[in-house]
C-alpha positions as CSV (number, residue, x, y, z in Angstrom):
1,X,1.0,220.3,-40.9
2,X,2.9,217.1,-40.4
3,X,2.3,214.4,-37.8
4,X,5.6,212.0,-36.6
5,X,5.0,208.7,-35.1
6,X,7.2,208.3,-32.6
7,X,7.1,204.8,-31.7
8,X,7.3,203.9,-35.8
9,X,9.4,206.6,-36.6
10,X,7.1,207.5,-39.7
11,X,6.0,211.3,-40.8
12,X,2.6,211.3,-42.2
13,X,1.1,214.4,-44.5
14,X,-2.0,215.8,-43.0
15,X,-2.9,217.4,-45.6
16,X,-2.7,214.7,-48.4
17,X,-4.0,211.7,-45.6
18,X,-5.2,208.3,-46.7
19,X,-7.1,205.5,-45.5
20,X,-3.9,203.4,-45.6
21,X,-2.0,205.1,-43.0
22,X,-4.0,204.4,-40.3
23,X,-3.8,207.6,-38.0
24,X,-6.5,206.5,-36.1
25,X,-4.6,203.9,-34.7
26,X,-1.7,205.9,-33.7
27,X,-2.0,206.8,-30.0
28,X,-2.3,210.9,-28.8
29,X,1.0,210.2,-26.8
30,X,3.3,208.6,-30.0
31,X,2.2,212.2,-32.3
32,X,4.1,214.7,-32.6
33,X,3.5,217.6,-34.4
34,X,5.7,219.5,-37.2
35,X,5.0,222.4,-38.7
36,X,7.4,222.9,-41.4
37,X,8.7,220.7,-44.2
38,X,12.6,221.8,-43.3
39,X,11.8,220.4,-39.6
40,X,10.3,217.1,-41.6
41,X,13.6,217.2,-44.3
42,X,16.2,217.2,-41.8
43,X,14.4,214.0,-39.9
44,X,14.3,212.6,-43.1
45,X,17.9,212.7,-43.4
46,X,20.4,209.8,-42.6
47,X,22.2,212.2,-39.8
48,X,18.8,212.5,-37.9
49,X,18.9,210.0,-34.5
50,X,16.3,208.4,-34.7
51,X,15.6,208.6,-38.9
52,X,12.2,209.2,-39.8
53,X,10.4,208.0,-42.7
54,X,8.1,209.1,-44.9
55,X,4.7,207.2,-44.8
56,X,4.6,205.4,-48.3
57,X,0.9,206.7,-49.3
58,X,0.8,210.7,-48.2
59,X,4.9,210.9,-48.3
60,X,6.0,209.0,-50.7
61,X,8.6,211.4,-52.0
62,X,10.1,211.0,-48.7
63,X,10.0,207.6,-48.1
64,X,12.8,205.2,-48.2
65,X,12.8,201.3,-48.7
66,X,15.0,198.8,-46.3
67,X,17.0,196.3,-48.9
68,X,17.9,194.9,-45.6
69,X,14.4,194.1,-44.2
70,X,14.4,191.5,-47.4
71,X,17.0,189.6,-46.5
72,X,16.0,189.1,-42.5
């Protein structure tokens, strides 16, 4: 099972969960669950509105860096 954050538009692994991403933090009302990872690929992708991200420690193969942040 997947969780999404919808206010951070980040997909965490529930089954590979670290201490780094923090789900304790993330309030009942902001999850959203996924049960699939075709549901969790096609948020992934770049035609998705909003795009999800991968959370860098349980999804990293899904996670994408923003060159752009740098440069802000």
């Amino acid at each position: 099972m997947f969780i999404a954050d919808k206010k951070n538009h980040i997909i965490h692994d529930m089954s590979f969960i670290r201490f780094e991403c923090k789900m304790k933090e993330v309030p009942d009302e902001n999850r959203k669950k996924l049960f699939s990872l075709q549901t969790v690929k096609r948020m992934c992708d770049t035609d998705h509105t909003p795009t999800y991200n991968g959370c860098k420690y349980c999804m990293s193969e899904y996670h994408t860096f923003d060159f752009t942040k740098i440069f802000r």
